[in-house]
C-alpha positions in Angstrom: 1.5 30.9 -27.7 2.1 27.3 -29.4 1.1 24.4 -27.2 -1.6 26.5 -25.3 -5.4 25.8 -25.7 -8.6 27.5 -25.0 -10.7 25.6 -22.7 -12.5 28.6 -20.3 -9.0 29.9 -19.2 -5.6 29.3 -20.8 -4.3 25.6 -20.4 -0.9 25.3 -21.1 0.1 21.8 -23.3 4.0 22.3 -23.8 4.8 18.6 -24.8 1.9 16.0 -25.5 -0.7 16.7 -22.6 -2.2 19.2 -21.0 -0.8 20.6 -17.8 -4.0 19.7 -15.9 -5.5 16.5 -14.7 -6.2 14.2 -17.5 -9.0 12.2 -19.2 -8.7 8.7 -21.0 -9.1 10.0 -24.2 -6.1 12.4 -23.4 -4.0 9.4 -21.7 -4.3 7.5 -24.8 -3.8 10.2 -27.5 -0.8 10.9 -24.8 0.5 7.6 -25.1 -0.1 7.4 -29.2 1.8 11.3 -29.1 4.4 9.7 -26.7 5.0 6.9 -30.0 4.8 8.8 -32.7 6.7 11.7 -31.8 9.6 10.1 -30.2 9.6 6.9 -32.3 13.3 6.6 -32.1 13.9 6.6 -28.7 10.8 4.6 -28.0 11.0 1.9 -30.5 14.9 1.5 -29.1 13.3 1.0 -25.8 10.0 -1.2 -26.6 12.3 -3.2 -29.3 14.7 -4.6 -26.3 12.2 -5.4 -23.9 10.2 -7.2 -26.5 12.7 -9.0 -27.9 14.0 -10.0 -24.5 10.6 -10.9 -23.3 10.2 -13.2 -26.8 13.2 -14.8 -25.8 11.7 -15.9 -22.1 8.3 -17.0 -23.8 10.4 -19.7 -26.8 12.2 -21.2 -24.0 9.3 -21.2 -21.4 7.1 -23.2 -24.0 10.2 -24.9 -25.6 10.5 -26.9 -22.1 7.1 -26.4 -21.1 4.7 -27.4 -24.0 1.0 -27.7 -23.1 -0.5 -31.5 -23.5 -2.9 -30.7 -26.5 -4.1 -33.8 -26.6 -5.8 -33.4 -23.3 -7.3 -30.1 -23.5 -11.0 -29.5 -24.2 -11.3 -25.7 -24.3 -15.5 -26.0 -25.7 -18.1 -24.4 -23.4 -20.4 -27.5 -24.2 -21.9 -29.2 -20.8 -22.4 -33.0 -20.5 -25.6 -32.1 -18.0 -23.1 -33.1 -15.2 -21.9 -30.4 -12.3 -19.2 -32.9 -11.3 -18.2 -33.7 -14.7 -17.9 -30.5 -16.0 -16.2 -29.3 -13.2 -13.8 -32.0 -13.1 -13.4 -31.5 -17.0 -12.9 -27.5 -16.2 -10.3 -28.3 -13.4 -8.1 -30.9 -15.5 -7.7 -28.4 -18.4 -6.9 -25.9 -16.1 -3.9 -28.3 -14.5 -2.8 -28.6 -18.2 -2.6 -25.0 -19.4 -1.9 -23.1 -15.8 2.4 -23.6 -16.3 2.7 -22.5 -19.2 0.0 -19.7 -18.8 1.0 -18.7 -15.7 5.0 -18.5 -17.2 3.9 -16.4 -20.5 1.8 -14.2 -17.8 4.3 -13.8 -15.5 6.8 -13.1 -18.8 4.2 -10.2 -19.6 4.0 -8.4 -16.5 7.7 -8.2 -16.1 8.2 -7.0 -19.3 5.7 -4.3 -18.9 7.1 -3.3 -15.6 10.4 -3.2 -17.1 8.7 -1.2 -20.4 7.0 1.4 -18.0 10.3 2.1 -15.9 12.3 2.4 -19.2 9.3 4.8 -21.0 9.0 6.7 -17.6 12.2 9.1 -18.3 10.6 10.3 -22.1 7.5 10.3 -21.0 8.2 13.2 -18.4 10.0 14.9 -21.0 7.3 14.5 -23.7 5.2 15.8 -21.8 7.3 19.2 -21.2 8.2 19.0 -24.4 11.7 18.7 -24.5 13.9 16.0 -26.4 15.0 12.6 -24.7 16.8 9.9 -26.3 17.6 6.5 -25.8 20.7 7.0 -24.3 18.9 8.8 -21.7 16.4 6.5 -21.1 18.9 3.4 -21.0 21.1 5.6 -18.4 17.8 6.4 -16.0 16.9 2.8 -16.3 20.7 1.3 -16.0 21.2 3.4 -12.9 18.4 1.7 -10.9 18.9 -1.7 -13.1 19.0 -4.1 -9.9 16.4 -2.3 -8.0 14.1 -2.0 -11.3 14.8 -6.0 -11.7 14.0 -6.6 -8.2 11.1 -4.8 -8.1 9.8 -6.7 -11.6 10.5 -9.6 -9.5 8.2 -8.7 -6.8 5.4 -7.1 -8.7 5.0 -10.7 -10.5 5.3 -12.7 -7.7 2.8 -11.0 -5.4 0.5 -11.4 -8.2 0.7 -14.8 -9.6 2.0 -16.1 -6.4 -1.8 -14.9 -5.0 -3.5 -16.5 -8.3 -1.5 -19.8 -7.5 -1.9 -19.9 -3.8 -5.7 -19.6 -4.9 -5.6 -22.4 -7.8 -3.7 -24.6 -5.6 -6.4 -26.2 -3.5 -9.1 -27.1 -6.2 -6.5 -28.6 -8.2 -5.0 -30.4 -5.1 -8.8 -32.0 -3.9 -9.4 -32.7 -7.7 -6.2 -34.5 -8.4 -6.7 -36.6 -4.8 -10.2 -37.6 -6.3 -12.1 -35.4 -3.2 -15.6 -35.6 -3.3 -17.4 -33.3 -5.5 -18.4 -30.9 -2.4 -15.1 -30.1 -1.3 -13.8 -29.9 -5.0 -16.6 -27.3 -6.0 -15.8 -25.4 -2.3 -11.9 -25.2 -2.6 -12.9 -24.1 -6.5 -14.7 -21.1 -5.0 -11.1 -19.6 -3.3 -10.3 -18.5 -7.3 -12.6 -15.9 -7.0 -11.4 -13.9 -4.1 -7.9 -15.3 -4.9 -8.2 -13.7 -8.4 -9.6 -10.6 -7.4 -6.8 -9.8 -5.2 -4.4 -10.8 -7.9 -6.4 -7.8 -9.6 -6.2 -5.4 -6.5 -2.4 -6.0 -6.1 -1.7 -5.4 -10.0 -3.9 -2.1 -10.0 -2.0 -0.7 -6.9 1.2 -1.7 -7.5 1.3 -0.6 -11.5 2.6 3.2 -10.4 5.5 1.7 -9.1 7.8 1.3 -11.6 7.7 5.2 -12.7 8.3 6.3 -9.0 11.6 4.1 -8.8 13.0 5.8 -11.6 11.9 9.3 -11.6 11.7 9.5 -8.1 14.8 7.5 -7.5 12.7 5.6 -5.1 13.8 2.2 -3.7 11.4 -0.9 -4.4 9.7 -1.0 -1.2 9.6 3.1 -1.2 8.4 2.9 -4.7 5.7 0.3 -4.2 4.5 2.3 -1.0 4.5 5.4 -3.3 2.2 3.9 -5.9 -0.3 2.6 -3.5 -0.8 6.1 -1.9 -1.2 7.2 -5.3 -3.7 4.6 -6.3 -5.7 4.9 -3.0 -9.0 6.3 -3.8 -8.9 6.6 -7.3 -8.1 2.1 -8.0 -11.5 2.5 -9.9 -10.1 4.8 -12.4 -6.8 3.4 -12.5 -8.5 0.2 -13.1 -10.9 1.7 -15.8 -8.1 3.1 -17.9 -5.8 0.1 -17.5 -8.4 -2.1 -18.6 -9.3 0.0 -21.8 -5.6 0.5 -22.8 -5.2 -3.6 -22.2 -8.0 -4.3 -24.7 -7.1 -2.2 -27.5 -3.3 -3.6 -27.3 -4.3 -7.1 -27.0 -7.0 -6.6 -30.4 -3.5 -4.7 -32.1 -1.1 -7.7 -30.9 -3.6 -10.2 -31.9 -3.8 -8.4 -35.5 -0.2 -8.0 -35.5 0.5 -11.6 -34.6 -2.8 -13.3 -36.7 -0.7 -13.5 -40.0 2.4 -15.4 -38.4 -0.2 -17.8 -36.5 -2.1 -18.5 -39.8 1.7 -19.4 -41.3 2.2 -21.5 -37.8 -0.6 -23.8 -39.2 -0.1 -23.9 -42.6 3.1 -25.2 -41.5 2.1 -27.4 -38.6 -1.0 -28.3 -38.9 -4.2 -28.1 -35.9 -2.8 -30.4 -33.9 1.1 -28.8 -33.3 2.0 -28.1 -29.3 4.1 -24.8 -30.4 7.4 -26.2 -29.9 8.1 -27.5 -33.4 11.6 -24.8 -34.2 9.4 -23.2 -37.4 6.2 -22.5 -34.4 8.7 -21.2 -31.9 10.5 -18.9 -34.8 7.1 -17.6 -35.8 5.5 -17.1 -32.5 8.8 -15.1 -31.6 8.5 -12.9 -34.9 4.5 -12.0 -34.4 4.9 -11.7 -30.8 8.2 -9.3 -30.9 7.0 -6.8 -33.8 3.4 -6.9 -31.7 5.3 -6.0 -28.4 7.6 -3.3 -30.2 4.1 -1.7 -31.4 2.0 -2.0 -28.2 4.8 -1.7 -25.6 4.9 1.7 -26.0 1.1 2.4 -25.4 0.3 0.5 -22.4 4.1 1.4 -20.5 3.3 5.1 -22.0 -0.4 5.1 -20.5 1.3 4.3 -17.2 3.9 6.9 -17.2 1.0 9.8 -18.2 -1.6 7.7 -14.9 1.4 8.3 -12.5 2.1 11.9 -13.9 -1.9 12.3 -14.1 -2.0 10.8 -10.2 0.3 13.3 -9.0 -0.9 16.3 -10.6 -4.0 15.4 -9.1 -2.6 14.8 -5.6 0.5 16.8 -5.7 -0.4 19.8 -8.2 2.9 18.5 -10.2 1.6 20.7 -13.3 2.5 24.1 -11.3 6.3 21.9 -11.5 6.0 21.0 -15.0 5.0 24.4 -15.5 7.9 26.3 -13.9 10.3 23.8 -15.9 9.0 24.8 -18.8 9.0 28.6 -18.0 5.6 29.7 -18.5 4.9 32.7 -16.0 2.4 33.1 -13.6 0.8 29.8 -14.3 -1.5 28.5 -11.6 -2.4 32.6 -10.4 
């Protein structure tokens, strides 16, 4: 039968995985399936959200440009603790707005990527057809919920990372002494792994409020549960998926930066109109590309999750129609 492989006993793959708990290598090939089968529909969906996404980063760095002039990012030490760490702190004060903004920007966009991928991806992976209009009606549906729970996702997470930055940069700006400058520092350690923690376990979310029609405080509750006990794998896959769509968004978007200093030289802040129109371009065509990987890789964890918790395949399965699957 097509769609059916041989591995020991009969494993039925209708759509673009397996019926069976998955392995990275099958989550991304998944996710890549998930793109280049249904290109339409997922380009529609990836396009919007990076174009709106673009739109939020030109005016966050429009009105929030970094102080260039101040920044030292080099690794070199003057043979000072103090110094350095005062050095460290300052250029962290400079870039943390606008860093924190176009992270923020990036989370929400992904949340609002996943929830809009989550619809095909439960169909891809049956098999069946799903257009964009399907996918914008699932995600128009639950539109305020979906927003809110973007909303609450990113501010749980960088609301920890700032709550942790905020009392090393506090003692440093009020010229503290170097002890309790270098102790307050110490709070972005546990600060950021919880940051880390929260996005992990909350990153399920977004696919249980639409499929499941969940609410946001049902749907967050739903992803933790399915997280619990398996946040090292979760973590593991997440991770992997991050870096290969950061080095494709980084090639993507290196032609358009070369352009950006051709035109503006070393020493432009990114707000000049031709850096702004540029950074938009690169940073749009990247997201349309690598949205669909890393919001498709969460739609297959959350269907992995619950096939693994929930036997969802003997589901999928009966959907589908194959007989006696699962006996």
């Amino acid at each position: 039968m097509h769609g059916w492989v041989w591995s020991g006993s009969w494993i039925p793959k209708p759509g673009i995985v397996p019926l069976r708990p998955l392995g990275l290598g099958e989550i991304l090939s998944g996710a890549i399936a998930l793109l280049t089968r249904y290109w339409r529909t997922v380009l529609t969906v990836s396009a919007a959200v990076a174009a709106l996404s673009q739109l939020m980063v030109a005016l966050v760095t429009a009105f929030v440009p970094i102080p260039s002039d101040n920044i030292d990012l080099t690794l070199s030490s003057t043979g000072d603790p103090s110094a350095d760490l005062h050095r460290a702190l300052v250029n962290l004060a400079d870039i943390a707005p606008l860093g924190a903004a176009t992270g923020a920007i990036g989370l929400f966009a992904g949340t609002l990527a996943t929830a809009g991928l989550a619809t095909v991806a439960s169909k891809a992976v049956m098999g069946k057809p799903a257009s964009a209009a399907e996918a914008w009606r699932a995600v128009g549906s639950r539109l305020p919920s979906l927003i809110g729970l973007a909303l609450v996702t990113t501010c749980a997470t960088f609301g920890t990372l700032a709550a942790s930055a905020a009392p090393c940069l506090i003692a440093n700006a009020a010229h503290s002494s170097d002890a309790t400058v270098s102790a307050s520092a110490l709070l972005l350690l546990p600060g950021s792994a919880v940051a880390l923690w929260l996005t992990i376990s909350m990153g399920l979310a977004a696919p249980a409020l639409v499929l499941e029609r969940q609410g946001i405080r049902a749907a967050l509750s739903r992803s933790f549960r399915l997280v619990r006990g398996a946040w090292w794998r979760v973590f593991g896959v997440t991770l992997i998926v991050a870096i290969l769509t950061g080095i494709v968004s980084g090639l993507i978007a290196l032609p358009f930066t070369e352009a950006d200093l051709i035109a503006n030289g070393n020493g432009s802040d990114g707000t000049a109109v031709s850096s702004l129109l540029l950074g938009a371009i690169g940073g749009f065509i990247a997201g349309a590309v690598t949205l669909p990987i890393s919001a498709g890789s969460s739609a297959l964890l959350y269907i992995d999750q619950r096939i693994r918790r929930e036997a969802l395949d003997l589901e999928l399965a009966a959907a589908v129609g194959i007989p006696n699957y699962g006996h």
